[in-house]
N, C-alpha and C positions, 0 to 999 in steps of 0.2 A: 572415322572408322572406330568400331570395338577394341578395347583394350582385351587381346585374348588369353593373357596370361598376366602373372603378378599375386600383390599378396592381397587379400581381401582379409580385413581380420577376423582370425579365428580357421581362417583356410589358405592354403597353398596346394595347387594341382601343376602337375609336371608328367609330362613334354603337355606344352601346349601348343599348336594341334597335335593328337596322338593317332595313334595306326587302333594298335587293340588293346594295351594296356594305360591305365592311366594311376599315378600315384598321389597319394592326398596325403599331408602332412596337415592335422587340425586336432583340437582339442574337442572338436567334435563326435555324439556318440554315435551317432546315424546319416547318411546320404542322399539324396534323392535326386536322380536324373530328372528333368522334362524336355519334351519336345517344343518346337517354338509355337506349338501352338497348345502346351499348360499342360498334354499326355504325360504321364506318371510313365517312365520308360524303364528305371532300374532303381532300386531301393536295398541299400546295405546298411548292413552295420558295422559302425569301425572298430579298429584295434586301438588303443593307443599311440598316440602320437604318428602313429605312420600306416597308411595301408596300401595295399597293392589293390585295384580294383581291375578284373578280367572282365572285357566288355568288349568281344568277339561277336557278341550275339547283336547287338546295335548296329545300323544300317549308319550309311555313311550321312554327318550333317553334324549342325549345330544345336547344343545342348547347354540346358540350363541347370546347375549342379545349385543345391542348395543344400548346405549343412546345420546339423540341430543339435540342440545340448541333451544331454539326460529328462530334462522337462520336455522336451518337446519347442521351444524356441530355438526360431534360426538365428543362428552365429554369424552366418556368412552365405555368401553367393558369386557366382562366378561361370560366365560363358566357357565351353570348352568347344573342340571342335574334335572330330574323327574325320580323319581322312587316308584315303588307299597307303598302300606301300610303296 
């Protein structure tokens, strides 16, 4: 089975599975959700060191979260999951 939570360097997301909020602690400047099948789902940009990410609007499943530096190279990657309340 999937490791669904932990530290992938350069990223940390918490609660992992989440409901509708999910938190990223990364030195990362940007975000991007995928679908398991490579769909671009949500795309942020971070705050420093810590953000809150609202993702209400994403249907219930497993997602592929990958973080990028200011060049544009990914730092990190990491499965997350959203599920009901």
């Amino acid at each position: 089975m999937a490791r669904l939570s932990g530290t992938e360097e350069g990223l940390k997301a918490y609660p992992n599975p989440f409901v509708d909020e999910l938190t990223l602690e990364s030195t990362a400047q940007r975000l991007v959700l995928y679908d398991l099948l490579g769909r671009e789902q949500h795309q942020q940009a971070l705050q420093e060191n810590s953000s809150k990410l609202n993702l209400k609007h994403l249907p219930l499943g497993m997602y592929l979260q990958k973080a990028y530096d200011a060049q544009g190279n990914e730092i990190g990657q990491e499965k997350v999951l959203k599920m009901r309340h």
